[in-house]
C-alpha positions as CSV (number, residue, x, y, z in Angstrom):
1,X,0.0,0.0,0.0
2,X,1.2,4.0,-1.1
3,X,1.9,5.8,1.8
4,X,0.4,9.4,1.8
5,X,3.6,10.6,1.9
6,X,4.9,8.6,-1.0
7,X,1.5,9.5,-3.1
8,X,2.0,13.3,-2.2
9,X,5.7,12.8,-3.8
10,X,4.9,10.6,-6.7
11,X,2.5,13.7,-7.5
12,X,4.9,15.9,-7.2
13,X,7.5,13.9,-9.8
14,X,4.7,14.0,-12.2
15,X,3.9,17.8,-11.9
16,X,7.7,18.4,-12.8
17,X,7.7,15.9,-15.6
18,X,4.9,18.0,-17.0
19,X,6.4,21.2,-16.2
20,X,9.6,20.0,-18.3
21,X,7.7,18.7,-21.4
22,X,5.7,22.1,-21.4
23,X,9.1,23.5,-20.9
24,X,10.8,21.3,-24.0
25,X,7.7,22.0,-26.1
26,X,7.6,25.8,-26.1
27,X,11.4,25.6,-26.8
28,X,10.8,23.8,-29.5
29,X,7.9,25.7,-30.9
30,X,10.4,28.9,-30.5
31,X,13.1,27.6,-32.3
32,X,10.7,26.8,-35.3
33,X,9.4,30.4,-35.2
34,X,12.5,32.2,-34.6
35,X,13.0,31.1,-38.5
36,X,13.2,34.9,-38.8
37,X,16.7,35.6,-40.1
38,X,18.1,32.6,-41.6
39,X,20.8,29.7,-41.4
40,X,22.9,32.1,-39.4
41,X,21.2,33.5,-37.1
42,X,19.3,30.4,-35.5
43,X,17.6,35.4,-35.3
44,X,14.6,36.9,-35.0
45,X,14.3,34.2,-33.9
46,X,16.9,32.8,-31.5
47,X,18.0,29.7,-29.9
48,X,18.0,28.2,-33.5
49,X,16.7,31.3,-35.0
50,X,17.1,30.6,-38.7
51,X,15.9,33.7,-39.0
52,X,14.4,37.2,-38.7
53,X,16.6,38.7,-38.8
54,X,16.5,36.0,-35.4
55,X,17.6,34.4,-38.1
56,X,16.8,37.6,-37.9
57,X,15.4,34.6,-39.0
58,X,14.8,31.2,-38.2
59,X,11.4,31.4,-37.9
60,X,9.7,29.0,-35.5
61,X,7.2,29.7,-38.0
62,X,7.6,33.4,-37.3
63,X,8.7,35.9,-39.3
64,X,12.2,35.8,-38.6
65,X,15.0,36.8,-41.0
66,X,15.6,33.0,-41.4
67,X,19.2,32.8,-40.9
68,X,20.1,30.0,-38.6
69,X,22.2,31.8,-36.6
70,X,21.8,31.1,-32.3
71,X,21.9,34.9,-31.1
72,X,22.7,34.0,-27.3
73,X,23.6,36.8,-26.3
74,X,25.0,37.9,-23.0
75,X,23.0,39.7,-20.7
76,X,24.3,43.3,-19.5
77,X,23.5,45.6,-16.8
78,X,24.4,48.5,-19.3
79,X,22.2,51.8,-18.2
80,X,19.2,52.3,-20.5
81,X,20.1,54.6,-23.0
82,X,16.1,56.0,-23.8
83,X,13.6,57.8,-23.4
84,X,9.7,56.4,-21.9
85,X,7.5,55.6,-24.5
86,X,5.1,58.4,-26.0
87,X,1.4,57.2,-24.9
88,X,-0.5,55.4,-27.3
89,X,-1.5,51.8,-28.0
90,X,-0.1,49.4,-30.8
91,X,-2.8,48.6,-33.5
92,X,-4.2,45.4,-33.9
93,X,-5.2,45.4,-37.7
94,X,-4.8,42.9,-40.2
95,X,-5.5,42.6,-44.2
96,X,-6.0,39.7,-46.0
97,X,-3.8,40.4,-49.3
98,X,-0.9,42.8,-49.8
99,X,-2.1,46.5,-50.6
100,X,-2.4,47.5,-54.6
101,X,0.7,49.0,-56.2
102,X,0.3,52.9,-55.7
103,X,4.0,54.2,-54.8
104,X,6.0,56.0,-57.5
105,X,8.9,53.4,-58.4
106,X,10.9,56.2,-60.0
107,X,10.9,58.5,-56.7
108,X,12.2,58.6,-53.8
109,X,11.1,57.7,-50.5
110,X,12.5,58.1,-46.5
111,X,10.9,56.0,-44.1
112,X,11.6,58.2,-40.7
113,X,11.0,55.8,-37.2
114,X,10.7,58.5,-34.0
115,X,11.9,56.3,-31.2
116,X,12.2,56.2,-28.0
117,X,16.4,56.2,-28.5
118,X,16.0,58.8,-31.4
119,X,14.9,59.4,-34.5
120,X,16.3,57.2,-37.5
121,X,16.1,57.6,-40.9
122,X,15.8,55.6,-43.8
123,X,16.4,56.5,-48.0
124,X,14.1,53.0,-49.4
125,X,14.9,51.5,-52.6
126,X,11.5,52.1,-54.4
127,X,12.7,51.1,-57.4
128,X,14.6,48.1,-56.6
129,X,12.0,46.8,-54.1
130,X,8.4,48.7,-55.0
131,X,6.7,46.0,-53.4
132,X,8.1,45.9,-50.0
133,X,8.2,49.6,-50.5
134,X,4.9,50.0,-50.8
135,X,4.0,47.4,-48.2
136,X,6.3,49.7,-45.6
137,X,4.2,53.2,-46.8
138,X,0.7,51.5,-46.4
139,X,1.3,49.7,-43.3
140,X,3.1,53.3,-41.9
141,X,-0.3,55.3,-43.3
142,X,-2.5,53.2,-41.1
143,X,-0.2,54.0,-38.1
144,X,0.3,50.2,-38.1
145,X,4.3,50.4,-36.8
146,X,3.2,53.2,-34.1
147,X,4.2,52.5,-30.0
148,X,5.3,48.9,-31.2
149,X,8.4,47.6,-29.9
150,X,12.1,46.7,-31.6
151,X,11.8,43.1,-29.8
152,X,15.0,41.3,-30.6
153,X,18.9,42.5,-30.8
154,X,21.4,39.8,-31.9
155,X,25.2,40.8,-30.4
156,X,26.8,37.1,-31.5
157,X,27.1,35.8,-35.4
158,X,25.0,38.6,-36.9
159,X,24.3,41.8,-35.6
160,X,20.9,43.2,-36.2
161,X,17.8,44.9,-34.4
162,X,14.8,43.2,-35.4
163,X,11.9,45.6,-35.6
164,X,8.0,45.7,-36.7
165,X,5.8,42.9,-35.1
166,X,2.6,44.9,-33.4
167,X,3.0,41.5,-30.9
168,X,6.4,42.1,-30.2
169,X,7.0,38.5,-29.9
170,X,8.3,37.9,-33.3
171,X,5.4,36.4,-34.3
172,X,3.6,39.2,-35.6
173,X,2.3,40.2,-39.1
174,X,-0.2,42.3,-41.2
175,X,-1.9,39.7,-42.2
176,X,-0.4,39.1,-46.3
177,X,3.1,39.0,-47.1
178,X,5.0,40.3,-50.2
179,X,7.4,38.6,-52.8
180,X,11.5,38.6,-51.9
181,X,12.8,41.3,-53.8
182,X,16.2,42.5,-54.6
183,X,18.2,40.1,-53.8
184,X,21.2,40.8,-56.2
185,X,21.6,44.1,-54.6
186,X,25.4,45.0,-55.7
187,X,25.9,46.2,-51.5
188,X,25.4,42.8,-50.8
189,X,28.9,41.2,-51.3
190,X,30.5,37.8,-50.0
191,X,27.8,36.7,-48.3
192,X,27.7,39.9,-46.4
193,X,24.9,42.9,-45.0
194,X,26.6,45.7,-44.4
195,X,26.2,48.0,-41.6
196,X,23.7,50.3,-42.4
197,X,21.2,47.8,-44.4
198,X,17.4,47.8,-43.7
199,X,16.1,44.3,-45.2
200,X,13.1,42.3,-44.3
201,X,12.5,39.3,-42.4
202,X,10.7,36.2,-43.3
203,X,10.3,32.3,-42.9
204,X,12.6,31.5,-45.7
205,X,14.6,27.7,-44.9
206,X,17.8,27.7,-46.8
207,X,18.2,23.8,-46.2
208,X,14.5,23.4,-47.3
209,X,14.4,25.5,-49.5
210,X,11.0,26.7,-48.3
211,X,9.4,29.8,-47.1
212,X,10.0,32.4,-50.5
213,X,8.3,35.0,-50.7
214,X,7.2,35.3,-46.7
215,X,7.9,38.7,-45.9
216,X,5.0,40.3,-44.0
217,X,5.9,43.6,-41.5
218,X,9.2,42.4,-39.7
219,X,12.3,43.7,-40.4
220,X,16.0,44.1,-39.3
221,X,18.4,47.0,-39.2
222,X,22.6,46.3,-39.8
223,X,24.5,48.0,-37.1
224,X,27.6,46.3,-37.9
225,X,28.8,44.0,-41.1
226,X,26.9,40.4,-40.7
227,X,27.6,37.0,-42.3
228,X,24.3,36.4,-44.2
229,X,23.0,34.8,-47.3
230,X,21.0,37.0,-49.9
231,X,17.7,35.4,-48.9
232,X,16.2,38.7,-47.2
233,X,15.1,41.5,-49.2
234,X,17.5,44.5,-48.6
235,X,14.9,47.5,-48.8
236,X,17.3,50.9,-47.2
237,X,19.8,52.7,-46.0
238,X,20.0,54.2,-42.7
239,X,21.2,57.5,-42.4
240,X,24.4,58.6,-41.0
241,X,22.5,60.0,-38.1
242,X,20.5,57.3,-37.4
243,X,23.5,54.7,-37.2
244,X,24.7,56.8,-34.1
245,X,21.3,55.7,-33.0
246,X,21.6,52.2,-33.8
247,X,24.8,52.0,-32.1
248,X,23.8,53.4,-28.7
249,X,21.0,50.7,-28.9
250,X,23.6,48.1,-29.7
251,X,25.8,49.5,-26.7
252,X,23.5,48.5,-24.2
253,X,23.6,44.7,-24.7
254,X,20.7,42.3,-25.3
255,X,18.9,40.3,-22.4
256,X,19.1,36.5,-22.4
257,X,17.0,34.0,-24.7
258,X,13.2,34.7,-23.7
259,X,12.5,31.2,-22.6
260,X,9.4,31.0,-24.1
261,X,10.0,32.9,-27.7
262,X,13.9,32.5,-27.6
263,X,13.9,36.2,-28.1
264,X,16.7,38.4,-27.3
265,X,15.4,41.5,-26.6
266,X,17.6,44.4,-26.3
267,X,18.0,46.0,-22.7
268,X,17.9,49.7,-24.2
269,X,13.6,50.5,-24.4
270,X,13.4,50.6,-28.4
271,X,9.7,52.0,-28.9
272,X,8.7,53.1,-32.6
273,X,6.5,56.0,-31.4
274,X,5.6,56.9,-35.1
275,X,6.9,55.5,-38.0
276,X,6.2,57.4,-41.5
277,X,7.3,57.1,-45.2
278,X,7.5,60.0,-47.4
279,X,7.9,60.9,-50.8
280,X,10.7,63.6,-51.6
């Protein structure tokens, strides 16, 4: 016969057992998501972020840049760097198919992010990417980037600040997603992004060779050179300004893996306040 006092610890192994499976699981499922930024990253988005852009972008079936890269990045007691976030709440909208063409592919466009950190700026290739372009001036219309967060920084493999999920868990999306575009850009050479690139994030698999074309809101932002393949659509330019910007964000160190969306979210508070995209 059990004792009550073996019953009352057999009980108790099982609620850890269960605790660890649920534990494995939602490691598992992040991994899968964190797809984001590709094969190097393992971004976002994280622990095997073949992502976002974590990889950024190995998506756990996230948009992540898809490159399998594992952003563990050490935590640091680094001073945040910004300001509080302007009041407001993060929209919630979603459409079911990417917006009509209506941008001017032969003009030219800045896409200017006020943040909590300082305003950065950023020339967009119209003409070599209309339709992510076009997604970015629709989506930044509806107010759609406004008081969301900048929820992953990478600081190991790849170094990118992965930007423009409303959820801010790198799961996030308007709802469509837009072809790859502009992959052959001539800046991107040996395999590298250089500092300074603005490219989107998706759920692209370079050993599957699945997920084209999966690019929805999310995107990542070069503050230093990063090993990548040309699998994520390289869309702008930051301005010389908005690199000092970058930088003090990258100063500040990213937190460990989120345990539940493998996540490494960067200590500074990176808050889009508004987010517009203008034609000059």
């Amino acid at each position: 016969m059990v004792s009550q006092e073996q019953r009352r610890r057999q009980l108790a192994r099982e609620k850890y057992l269960r605790q660890q499976q649920r534990r494995t699981d939602a490691r598992r499922k992040a991994r899968i998501r964190n797809s984001v930024i590709a094969s190097v990253l393992g971004v976002v988005v994280v622990l095997s972020v073949t992502v976002f852009l974590t990889k950024p972008f190995e998506d756990d079936g996230k948009e992540n840049a898809n490159a399998e890269v594992s952003p563990s990045a050490s935590p640091s007691k680094a001073p945040d760097p910004c300001e509080k976030p302007a009041a407001g709440k993060v929209e919630t909208q979603t459409w079911k198919k990417e917006p009509a063409l209506t941008i001017d592919k032969s003009a030219k466009y800045t896409m200017t992010m006020d943040t909590t950190c300082g305003e950065i700026d950023i020339a967009l290739k119209a003409s070599a990417a209309p339709h992510t372009v076009n997604s970015f001036k629709f989506l930044a219309d509806k107010g759609y980037f406004d008081h969301t967060k900048c929820h992953r920084l990478t600081d190991q493999g790849i170094f990118v600040l992965q930007c423009g999920d409303p959820q801010g868990t790198g799961m996030g999306g308007p709802g469509y997603t837009i072809p790859d575009e502009n992959l052959k850009d001539k800046s991107l050479k040996g395999g590298v992004y250089p500092a300074g690139t603005v490219a989107m994030a998706n759920q692209y698999n370079a050993q599957t060779k699945q997920g084209r074309d999966s690019g929805g809101s999310q995107f990542f932002l070069v503050y230093r050179d990063s090993q990548l393949p040309p699998d994520y659509t390289p869309f702008g330019t930051v301005s010389e300004a908005g690199m000092k910007v970058l930088q003090k964000i990258a100063k500040a160190g990213a937190q460990a893996p989120d345990p539940q969306t493998g996540n490494t979210a960067p200590n500074a508070t990176v808050v889009i306040n508004k987010a517009t995209v203008s034609e000059s």
